[in-house]
VOTIVEX-389718 format. One record per residue (C-alpha): residue number from 1; residue in three letters; x, y, z. Coordinates in Angstrom, 3 decimals, always signed. Each point is the difference from the previous one (the first is absolute). Layout:
+-----+-----+----------+----------+----------+
|   i |  aa |        u |        v |        w |
+-----+-----+----------+----------+----------+
| NUM | ala |        X |        Y |        Z |
...
+-----+-----+----------+----------+----------+
***
This chain:
+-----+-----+----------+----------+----------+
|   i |  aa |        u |        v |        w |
+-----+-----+----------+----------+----------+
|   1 | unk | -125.721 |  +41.319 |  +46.016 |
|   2 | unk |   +3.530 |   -0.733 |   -0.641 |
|   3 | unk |   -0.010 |   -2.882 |   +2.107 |
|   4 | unk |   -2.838 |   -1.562 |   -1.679 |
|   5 | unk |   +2.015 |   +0.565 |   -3.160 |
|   6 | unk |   +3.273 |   -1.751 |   +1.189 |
|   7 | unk |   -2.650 |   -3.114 |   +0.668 |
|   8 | unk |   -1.120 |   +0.126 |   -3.424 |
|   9 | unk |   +3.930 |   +0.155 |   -0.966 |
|  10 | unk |   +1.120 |   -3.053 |   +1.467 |
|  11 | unk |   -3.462 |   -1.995 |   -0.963 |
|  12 | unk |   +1.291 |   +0.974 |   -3.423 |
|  13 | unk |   +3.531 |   -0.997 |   +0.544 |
|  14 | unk |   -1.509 |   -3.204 |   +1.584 |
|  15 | unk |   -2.625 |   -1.312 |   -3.073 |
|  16 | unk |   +2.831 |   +1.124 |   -2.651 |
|  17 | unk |   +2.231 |   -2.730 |   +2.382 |
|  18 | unk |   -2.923 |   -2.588 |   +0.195 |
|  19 | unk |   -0.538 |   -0.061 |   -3.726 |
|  20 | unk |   +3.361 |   -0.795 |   -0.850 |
|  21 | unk |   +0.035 |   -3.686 |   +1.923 |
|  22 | unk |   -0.633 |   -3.026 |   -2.101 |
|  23 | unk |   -2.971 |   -1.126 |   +2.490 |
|  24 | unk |   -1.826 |   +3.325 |   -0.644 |
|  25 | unk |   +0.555 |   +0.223 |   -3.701 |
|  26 | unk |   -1.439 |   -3.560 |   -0.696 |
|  27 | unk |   -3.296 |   +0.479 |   +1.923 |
|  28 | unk |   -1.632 |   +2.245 |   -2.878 |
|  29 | unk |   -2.546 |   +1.034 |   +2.984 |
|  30 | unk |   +2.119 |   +1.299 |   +2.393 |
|  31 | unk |   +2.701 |   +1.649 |   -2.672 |
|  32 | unk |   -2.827 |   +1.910 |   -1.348 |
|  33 | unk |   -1.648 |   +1.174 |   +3.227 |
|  34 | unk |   +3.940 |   +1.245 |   +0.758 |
|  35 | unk |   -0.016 |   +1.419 |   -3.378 |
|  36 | unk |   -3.392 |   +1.882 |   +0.385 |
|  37 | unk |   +0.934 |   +1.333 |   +3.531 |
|  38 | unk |   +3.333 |   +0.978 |   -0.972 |
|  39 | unk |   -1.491 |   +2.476 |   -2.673 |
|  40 | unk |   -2.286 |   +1.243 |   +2.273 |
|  41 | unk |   +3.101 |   +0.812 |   +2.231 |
|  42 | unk |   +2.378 |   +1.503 |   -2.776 |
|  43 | unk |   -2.857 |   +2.717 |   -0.339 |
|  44 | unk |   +1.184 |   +1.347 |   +3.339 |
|  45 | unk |   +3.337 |   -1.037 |   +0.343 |
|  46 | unk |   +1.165 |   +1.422 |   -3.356 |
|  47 | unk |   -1.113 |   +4.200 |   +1.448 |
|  48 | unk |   +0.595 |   -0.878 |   +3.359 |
|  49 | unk |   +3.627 |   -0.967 |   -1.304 |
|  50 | unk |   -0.071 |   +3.037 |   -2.875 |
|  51 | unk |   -0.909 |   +2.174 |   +3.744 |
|  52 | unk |   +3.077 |   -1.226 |   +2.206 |
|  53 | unk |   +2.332 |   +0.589 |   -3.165 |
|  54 | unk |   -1.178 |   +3.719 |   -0.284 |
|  55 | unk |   -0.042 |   +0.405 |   +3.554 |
|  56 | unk |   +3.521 |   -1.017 |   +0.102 |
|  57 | unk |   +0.869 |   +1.799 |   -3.430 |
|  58 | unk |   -1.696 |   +3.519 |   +1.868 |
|  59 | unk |   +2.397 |   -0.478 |   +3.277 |
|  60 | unk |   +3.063 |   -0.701 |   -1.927 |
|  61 | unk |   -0.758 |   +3.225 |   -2.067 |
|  62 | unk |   -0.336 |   +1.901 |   +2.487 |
|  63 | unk |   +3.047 |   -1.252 |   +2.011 |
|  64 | unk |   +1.804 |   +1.481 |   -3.066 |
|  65 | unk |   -1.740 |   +3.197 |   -0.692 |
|  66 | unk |   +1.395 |   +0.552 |   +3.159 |
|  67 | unk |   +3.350 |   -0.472 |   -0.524 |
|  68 | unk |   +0.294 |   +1.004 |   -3.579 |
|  69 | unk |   +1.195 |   +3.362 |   -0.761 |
|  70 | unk |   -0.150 |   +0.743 |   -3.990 |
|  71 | unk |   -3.126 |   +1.975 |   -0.282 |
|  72 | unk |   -0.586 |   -1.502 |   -3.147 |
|  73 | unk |   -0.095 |   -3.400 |   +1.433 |
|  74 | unk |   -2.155 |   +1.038 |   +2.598 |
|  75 | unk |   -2.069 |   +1.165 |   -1.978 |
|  76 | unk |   -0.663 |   -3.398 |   -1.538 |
|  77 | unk |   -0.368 |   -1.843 |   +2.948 |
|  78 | unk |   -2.527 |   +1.860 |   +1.435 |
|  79 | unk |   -1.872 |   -0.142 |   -3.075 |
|  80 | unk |   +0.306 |   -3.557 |   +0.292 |
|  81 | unk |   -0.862 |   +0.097 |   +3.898 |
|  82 | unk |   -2.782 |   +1.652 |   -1.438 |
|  83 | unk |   -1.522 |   -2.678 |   -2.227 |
|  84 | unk |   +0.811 |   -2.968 |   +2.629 |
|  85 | unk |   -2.164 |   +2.376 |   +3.049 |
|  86 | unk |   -3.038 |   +0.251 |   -3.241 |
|  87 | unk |   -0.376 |   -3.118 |   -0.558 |
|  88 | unk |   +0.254 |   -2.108 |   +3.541 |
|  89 | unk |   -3.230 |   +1.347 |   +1.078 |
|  90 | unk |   -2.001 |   -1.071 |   -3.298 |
|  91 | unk |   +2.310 |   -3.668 |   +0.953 |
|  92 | unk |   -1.211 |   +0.439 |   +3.440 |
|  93 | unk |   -3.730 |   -0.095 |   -0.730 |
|  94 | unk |   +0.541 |   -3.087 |   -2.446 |
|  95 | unk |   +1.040 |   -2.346 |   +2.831 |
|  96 | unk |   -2.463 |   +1.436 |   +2.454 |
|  97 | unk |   -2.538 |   -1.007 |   -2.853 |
|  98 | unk |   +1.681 |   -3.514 |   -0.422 |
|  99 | unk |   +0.087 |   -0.502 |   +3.682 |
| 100 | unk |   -4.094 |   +0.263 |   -0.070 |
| 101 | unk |   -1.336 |   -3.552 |   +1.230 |
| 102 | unk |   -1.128 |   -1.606 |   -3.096 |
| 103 | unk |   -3.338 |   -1.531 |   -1.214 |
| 104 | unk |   +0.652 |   -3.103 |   +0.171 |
| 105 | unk |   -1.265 |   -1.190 |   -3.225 |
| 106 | unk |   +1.586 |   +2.870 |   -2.111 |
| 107 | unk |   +3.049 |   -1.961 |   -1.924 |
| 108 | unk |   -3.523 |   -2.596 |   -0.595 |
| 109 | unk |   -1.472 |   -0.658 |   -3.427 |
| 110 | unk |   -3.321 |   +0.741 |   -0.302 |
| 111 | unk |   -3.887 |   -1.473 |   -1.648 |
| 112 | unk |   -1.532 |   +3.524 |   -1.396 |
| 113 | unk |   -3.843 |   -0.622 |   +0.369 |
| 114 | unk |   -1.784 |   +2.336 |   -2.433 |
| 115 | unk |   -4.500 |   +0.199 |   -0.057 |
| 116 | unk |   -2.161 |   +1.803 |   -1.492 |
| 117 | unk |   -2.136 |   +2.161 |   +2.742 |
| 118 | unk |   -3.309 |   +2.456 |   -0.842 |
| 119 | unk |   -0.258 |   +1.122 |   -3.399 |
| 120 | unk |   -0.440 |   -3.793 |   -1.434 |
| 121 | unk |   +1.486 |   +0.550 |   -4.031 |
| 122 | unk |   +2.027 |   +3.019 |   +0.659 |
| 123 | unk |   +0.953 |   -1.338 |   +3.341 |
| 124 | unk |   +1.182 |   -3.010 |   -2.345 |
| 125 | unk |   +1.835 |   +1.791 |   -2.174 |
| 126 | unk |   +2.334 |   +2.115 |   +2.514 |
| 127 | unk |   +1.137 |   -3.315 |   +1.401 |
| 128 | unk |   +1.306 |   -0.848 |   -3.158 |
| 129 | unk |   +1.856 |   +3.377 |   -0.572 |
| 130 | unk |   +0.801 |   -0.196 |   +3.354 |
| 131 | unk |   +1.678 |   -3.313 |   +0.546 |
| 132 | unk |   +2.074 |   +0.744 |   -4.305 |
| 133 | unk |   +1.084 |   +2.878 |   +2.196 |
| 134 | unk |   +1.396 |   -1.549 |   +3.055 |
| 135 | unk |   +1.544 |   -2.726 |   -2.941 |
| 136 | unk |   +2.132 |   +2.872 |   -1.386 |
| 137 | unk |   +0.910 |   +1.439 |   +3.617 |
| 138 | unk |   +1.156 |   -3.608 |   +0.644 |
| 139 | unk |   +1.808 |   +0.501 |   -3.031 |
| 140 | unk |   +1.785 |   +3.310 |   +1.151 |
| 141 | unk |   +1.186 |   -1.642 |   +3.515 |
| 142 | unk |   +1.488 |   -3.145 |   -2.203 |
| 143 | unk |   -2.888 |   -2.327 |   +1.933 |
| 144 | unk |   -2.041 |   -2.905 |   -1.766 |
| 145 | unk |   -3.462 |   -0.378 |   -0.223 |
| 146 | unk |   -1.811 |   -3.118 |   -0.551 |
| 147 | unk |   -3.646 |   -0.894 |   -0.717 |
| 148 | unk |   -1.702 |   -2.121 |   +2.516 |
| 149 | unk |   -3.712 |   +0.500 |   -0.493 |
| 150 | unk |   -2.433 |   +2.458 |   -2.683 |
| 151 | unk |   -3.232 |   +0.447 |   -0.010 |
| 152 | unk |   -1.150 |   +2.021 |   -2.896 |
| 153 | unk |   -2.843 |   +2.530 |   +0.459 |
| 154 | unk |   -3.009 |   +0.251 |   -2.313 |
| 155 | unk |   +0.493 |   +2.809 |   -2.427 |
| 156 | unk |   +4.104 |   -0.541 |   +0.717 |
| 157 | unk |   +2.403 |   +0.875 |   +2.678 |
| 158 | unk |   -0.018 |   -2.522 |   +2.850 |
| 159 | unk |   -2.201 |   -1.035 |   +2.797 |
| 160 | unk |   +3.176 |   -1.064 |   +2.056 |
| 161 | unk |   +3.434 |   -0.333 |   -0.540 |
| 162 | unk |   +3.006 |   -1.963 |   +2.525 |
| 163 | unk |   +3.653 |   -0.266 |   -1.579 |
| 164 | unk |   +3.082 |   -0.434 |   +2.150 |
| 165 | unk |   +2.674 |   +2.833 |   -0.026 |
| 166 | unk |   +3.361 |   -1.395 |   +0.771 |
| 167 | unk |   +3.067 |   +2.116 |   +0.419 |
| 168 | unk |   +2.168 |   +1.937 |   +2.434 |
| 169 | unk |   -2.266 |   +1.482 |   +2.694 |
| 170 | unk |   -3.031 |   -0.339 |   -1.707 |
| 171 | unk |   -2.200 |   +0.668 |   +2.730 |
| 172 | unk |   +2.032 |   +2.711 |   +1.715 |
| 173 | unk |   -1.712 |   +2.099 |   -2.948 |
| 174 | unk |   -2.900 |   -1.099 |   -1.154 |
| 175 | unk |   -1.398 |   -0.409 |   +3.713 |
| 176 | unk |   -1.054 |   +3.221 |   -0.207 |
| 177 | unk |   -2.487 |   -1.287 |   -3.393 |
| 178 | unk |   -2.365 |   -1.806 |   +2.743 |
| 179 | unk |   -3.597 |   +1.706 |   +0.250 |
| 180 | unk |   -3.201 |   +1.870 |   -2.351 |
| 181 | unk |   +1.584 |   +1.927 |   -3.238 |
| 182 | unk |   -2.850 |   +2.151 |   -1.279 |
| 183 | unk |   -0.487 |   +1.061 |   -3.623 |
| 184 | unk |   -1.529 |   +3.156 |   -1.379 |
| 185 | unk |   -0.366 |   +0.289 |   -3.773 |
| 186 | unk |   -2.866 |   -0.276 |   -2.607 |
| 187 | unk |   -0.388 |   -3.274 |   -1.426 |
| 188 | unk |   -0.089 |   -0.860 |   -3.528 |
| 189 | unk |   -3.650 |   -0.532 |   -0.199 |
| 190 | unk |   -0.834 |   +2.580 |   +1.956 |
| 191 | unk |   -1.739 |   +2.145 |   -2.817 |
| 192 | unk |   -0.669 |   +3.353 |   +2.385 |
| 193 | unk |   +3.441 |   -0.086 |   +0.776 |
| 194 | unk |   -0.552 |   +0.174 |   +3.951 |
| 195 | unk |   +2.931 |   -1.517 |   +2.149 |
| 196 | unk |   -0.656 |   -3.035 |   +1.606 |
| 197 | unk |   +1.712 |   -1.204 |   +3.031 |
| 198 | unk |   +0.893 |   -3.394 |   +0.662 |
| 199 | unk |   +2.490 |   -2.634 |   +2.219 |
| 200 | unk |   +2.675 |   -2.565 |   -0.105 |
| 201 | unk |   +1.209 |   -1.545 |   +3.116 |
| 202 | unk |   +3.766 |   -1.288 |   -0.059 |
| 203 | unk |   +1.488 |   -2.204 |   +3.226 |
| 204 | unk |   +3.414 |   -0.775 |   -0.464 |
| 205 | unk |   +1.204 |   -3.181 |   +2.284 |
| 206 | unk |   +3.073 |   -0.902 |   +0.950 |
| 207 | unk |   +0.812 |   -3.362 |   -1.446 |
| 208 | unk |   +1.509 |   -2.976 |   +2.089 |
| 209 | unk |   +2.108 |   -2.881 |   -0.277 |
| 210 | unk |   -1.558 |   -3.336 |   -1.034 |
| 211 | unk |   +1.661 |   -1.744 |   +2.703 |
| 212 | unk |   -1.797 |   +2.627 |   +2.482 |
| 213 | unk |   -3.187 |   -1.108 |   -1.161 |
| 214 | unk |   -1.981 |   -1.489 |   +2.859 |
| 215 | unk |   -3.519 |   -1.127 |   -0.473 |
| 216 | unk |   -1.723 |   -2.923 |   +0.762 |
| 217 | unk |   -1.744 |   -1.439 |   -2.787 |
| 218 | unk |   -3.194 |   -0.867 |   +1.724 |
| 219 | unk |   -0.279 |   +3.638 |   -0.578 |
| 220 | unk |   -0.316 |   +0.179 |   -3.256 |
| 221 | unk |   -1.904 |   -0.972 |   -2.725 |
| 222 | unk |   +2.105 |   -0.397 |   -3.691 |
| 223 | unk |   -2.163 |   +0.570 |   -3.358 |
| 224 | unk |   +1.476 |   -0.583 |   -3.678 |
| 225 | unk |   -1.678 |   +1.804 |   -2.820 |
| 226 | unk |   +1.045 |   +0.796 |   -3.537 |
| 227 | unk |   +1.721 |   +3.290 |   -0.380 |
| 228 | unk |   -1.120 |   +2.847 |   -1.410 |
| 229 | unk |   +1.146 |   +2.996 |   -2.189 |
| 230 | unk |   +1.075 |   +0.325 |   -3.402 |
| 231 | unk |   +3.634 |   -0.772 |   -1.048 |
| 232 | unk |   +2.093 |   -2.972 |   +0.898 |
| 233 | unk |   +0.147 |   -3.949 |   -1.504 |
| 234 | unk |   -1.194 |   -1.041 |   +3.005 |
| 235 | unk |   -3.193 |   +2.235 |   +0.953 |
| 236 | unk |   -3.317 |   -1.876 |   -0.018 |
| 237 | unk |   +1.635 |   -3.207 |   -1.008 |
| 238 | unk |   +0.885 |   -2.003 |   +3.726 |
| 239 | unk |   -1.488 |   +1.076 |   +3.384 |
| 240 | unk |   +3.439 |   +1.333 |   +1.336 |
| 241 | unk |   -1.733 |   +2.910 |   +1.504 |
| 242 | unk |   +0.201 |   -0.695 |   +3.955 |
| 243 | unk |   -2.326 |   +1.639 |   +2.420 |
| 244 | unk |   +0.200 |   +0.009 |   +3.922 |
| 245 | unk |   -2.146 |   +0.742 |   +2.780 |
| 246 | unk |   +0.641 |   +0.668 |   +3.425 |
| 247 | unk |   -2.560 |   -1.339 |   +1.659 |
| 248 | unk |   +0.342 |   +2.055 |   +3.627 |
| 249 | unk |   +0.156 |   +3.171 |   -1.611 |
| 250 | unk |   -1.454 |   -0.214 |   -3.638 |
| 251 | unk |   +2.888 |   +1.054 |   -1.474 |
| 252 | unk |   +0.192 |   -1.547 |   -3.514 |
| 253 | unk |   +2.575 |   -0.116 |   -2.454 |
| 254 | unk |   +0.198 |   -0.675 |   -3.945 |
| 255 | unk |   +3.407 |   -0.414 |   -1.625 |
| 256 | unk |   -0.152 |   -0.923 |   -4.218 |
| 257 | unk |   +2.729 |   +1.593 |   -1.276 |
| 258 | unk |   +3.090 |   -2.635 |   +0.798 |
| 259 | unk |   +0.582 |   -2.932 |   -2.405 |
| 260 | unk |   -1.549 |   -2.833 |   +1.998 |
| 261 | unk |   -2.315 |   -0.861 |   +2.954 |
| 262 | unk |   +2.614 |   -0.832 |   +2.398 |
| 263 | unk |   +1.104 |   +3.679 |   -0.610 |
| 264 | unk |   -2.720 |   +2.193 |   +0.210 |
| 265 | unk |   -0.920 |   -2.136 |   +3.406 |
| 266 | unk |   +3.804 |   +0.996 |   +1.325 |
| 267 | unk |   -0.650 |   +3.492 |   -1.291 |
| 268 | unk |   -3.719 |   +0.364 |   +1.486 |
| 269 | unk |   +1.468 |   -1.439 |   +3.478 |
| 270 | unk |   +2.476 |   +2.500 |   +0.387 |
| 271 | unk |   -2.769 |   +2.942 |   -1.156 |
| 272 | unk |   -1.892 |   -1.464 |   +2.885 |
| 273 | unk |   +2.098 |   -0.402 |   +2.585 |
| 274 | unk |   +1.629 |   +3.622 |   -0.650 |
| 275 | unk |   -3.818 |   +1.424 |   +0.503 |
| 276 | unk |   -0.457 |   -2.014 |   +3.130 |
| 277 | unk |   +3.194 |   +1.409 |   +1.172 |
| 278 | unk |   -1.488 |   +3.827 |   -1.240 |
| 279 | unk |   -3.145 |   -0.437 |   +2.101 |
| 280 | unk |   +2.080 |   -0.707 |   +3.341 |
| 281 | unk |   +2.609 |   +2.516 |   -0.814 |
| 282 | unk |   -2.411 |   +2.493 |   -0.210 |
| 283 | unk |   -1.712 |   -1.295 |   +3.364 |
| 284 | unk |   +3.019 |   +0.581 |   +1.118 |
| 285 | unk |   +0.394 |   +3.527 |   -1.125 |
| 286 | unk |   -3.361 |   +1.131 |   +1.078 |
| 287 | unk |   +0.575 |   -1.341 |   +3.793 |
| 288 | unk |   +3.376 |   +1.088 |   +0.009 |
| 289 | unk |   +0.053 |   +2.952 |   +2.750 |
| 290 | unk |   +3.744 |   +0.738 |   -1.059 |
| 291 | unk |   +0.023 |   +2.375 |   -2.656 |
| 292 | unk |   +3.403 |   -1.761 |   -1.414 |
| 293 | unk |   -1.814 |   -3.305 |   -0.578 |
| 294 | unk |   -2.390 |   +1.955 |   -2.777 |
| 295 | unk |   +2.838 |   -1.217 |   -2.153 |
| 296 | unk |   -1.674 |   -3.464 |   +0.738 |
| 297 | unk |   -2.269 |   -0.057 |   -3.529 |
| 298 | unk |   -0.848 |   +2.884 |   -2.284 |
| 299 | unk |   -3.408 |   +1.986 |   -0.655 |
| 300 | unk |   -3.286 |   -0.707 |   +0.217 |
| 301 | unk |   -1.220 |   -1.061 |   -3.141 |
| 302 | unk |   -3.098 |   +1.612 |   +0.594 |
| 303 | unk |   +1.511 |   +3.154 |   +0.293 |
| 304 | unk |   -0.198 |   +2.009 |   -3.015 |
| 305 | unk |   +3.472 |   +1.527 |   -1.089 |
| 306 | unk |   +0.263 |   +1.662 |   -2.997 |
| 307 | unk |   -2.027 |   +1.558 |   -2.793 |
| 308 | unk |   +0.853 |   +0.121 |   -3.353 |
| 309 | unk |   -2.064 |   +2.905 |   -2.218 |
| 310 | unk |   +0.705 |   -0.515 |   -3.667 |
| 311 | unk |   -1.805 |   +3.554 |   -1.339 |
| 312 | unk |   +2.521 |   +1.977 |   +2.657 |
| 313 | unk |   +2.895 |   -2.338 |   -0.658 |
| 314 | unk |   +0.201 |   -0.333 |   +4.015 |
| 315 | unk |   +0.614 |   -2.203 |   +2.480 |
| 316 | unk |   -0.185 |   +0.359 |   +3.652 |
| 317 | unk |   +1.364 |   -2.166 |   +2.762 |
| 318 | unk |   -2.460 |   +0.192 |   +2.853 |
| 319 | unk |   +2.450 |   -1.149 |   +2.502 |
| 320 | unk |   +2.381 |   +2.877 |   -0.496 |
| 321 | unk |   -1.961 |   +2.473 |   -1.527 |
| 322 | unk |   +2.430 |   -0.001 |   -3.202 |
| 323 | unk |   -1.273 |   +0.942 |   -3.122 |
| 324 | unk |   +1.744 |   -0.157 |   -3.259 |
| 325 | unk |   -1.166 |   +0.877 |   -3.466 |
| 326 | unk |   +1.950 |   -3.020 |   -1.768 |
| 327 | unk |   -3.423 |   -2.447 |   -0.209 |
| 328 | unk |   +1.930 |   -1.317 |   -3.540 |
| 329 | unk |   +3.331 |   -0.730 |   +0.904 |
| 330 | unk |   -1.188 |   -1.787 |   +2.629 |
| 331 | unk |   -2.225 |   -2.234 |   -1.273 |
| 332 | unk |   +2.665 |   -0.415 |   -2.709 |
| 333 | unk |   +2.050 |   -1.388 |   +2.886 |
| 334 | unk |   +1.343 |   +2.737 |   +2.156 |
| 335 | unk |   -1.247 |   -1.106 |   +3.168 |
| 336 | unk |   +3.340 |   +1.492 |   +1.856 |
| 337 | unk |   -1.715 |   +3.262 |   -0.511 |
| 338 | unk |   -2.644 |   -1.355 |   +2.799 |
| 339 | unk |   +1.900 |   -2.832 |   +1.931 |
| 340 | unk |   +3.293 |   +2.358 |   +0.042 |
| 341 | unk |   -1.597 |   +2.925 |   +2.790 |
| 342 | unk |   -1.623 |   -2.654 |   +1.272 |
| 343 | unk |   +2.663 |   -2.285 |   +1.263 |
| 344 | unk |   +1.782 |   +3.644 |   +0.669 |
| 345 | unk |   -2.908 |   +1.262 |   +2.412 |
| 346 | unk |   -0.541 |   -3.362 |   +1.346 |
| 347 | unk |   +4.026 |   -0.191 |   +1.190 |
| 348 | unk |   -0.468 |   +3.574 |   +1.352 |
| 349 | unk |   -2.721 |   -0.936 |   +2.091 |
| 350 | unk |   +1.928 |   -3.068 |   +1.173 |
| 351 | unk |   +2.979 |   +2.317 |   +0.644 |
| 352 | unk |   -2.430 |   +2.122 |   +2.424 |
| 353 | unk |   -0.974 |   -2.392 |   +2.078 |
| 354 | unk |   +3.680 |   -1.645 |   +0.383 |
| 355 | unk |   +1.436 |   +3.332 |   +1.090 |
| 356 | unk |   -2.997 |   +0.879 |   +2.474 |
| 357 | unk |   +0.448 |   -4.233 |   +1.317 |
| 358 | unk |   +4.091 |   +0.960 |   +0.586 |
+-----+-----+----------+----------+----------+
***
């Protein structure tokens, strides 16, 4: 392990060099792929440099408990000894954590995909509270959420929701949103007062780069429409809504919410090509016979993960069996109550199978 870490030392010591030279600093591509891997870095170098300076701290204290001789004194450094012995283990399990082979896509932004499932109105109306909650999560984490597409439902709520979530490692957290959220409660119409159960299906997709974007346009077919929704100058008055079709897969596309044409058919591109990239990634993931390559991807989002049962205030997580009785702070935004054990029991399992692969 410590090897590994002195690598990821001098890597560090290397990009903090690189950015520093003119050449680097005027290519804004290059200085900020430096600038994104050297914070991914500092996250291990800064404990793994906390850990040698404790280590060191613990050897020289010890070196002079030995030789001290006021009890007092003694006393006091073998209190301290105390403290530096607690806390290297806790410092320990931090870098063996940090030193687990990332997802490749984690320090990504992501395109949260939101649909109403079974349960048409209520189904609807979820999505909505659903997706206001994942806005004030965003919130929380200091992330930014933009509208891409809304498609209202018909007694409210939405049909289907995509926004972008930009930030730091978006999708190292809300990776874990991918799959079937079911909802228990009575609906407001429902005069007997029976609970009704009903589904929203969320995919959240790594975004890429626009100059990663690959496809051939005989691949595609491009539609303009008028947009649609209430609010905004320009709703319903030019056709800047773009829609796109891949034609292989019949995948389609529909972008409305930037300010012109030319940007919602950037925007609806990138949605694209990010899917297409999805569908092979999880290929990828399903063939892979190495369990360390079911990193490649996330969920199924067939799979149903969670339930959310408003009369009991509870939620479950299906993958973990966890169960907390906090259904209104979360949907008010305190998704770390969920993603938190999960990204905990995730790294455990990871941990596992690294020490059984040693």
């Amino acid at each position: 392990m410590f090897s590994k870490l002195a690598e990821v030392e001098s890597r560090y010591e290397e990009v903090n060099m690189a950015l520093q030279r003119p050449d680097i600093a005027s290519n804004q591509t290059q200085y900020r792929a430096l600038m994104k891997e050297l914070g991914s870095l500092e996250k291990i170098v800064v404990p793994y440099r906390d850990y040698k300076k404790k280590t060191e701290n613990l050897k020289a204290s010890k070196e002079l408990l030995t030789a001290e001789q006021d009890p007092e004194m003694r006393e006091l450094i073998r209190e301290e000894v105390k403290e530096l012995e607690a806390s290297l283990p806790e410092l320990e399990q931090q870098l063996k954590i940090a030193l687990i082979p990332k997802d490749p896509n984690d320090d990504k932004n992501t395109i949260l995909e939101i649909r109403a499932g079974a349960g048409g109105d209520e189904a609807a109306l979820f999505a909505d509270e659903l997706f206001r909650g994942y806005v004030h999560y965003a919130s929380s984490q200091g992330w930014k959420v933009e509208m891409i597409s809304y498609s209202e439902g018909n007694a409210g709520g939405a049909k289907e929701i995509i926004a972008s979530v930009t930030g730091d490692s978006v999708f190292s957290k809300l990776k874990y949103e991918s799959g079937v959220h079911r909802v228990q409660r009575v609906p407001k119409t429902e005069a007997a007062g029976r609970i009704h159960t009903s589904t929203v299906t969320v995919a959240v997709i790594p975004e890429v780069e626009v100059n990663e974007i690959k496809i051939p346009m005989s691949d595609v077919r491009i539609e303009t429409m008028r947009s649609q929704g209430s609010g905004g100058q320009s709703v319903n008055r030019t056709e800047s809504a773009v829609r796109v079709v891949h034609l292989p897969t019949g995948l389609d596309v529909k972008c409305q919410e930037g300010k012109s044409q030319s940007a919602n058919r950037e925007r609806a591109f990138q949605i694209l090509y990010a899917k297409l990239q999805q569908i092979e990634d999880e290929k990828a993931r399903k063939e892979a016979s190495d369990v360390r390559l079911e990193q490649i991807g996330t969920g199924d989002r067939s799979e149903r993960i969670r339930t959310y049962n408003f009369p009991q205030t509870r939620i479950t997580d299906h993958r973990i069996g966890l169960t907390i009785h906090q259904l209104d702070q979360v949907m008010g935004g305190s998704f770390e109550l969920l993603i938190d054990p999960l990204v905990a029991n995730f790294q455990a399992e990871a941990l596992k199978r690294q020490t059984a692969s040693a």
